[in-house]
N, C-alpha and C positions, 0 to 999 in steps of 0.2 A: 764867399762865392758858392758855400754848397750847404745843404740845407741840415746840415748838422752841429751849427752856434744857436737852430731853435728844435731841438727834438724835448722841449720839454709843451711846446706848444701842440696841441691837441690834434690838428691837423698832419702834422708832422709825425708824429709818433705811432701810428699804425702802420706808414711807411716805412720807417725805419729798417727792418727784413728787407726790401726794396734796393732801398741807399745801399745797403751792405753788400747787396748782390751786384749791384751796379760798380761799389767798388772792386768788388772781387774781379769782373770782369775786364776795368780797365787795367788793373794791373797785368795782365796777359797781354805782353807786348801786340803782338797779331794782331787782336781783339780789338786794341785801343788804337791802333794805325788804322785800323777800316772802318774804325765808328767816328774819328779823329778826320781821316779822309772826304766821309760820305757831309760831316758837318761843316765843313771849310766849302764845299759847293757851293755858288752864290746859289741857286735855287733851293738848296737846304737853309743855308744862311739866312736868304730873304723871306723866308715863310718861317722861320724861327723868329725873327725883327717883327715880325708881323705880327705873331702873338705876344710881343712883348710891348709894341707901340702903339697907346693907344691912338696916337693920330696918324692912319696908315698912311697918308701922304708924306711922313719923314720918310720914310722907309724907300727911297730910292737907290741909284746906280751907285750913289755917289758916297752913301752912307754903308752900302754894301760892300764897296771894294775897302772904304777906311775900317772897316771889323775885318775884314777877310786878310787883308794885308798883313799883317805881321802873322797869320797861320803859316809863309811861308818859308818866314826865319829859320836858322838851325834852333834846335832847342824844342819849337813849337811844342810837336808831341808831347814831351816830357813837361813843360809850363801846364798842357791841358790835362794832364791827369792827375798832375798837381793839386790843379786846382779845384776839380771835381773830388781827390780823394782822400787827399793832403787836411792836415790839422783843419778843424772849423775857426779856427781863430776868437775874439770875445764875442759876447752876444752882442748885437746891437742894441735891444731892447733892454740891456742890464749897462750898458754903458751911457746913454742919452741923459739921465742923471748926471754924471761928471762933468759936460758939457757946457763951458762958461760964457759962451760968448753967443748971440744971435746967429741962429742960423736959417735959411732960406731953404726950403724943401718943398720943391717943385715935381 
């Protein structure tokens, strides 16, 4: 989930001072409850989806409240900075090699 399983990829890697800073910041409880906040907004929400989907017509009400939803759980906050700042986990790119069986990548 954070862009730290590819800092060895070239795009990545100048960023890197960035990522670090952006960690530092969510670990400041405060910090990360009002940036945590401003991101659960469906109008934040929806214009994040937006950049991300390329066929903007998914990107409705309905897909909005099913990502927005569980932002309201207990835990959330601490899930999101987790996950933003928490281990990078394997590379993808270094793992797709082990991968033994067909898979469909849409």
């Amino acid at each position: 989930m954070n862009n730290k399983a590819i800092v060895d990829d070239w795009r990545i890697k100048p960023r890197l001072p960035l990522l670090w800073f952006i960690d530092f910041l969510l670990k400041q409880r405060a910090i990360a409850d009002a940036i945590f906040e401003d991101v659960k907004r469906r109008e934040t929400l929806r214009n994040i989806l937006l950049s991300i989907y390329a066929n903007k017509k998914s990107v409705d009400e309905t897909l909005v409240e099913i990502i927005r939803e569980p932002a309201n759980d207990e835990g959330e906050l601490d899930a999101f900075v987790l996950i933003v700042t928490g281990p990078q986990g394997p590379n993808p790119v270094q793992l797709m090699p082990s991968i033994s069986i067909p898979v469909l990548v849409l």
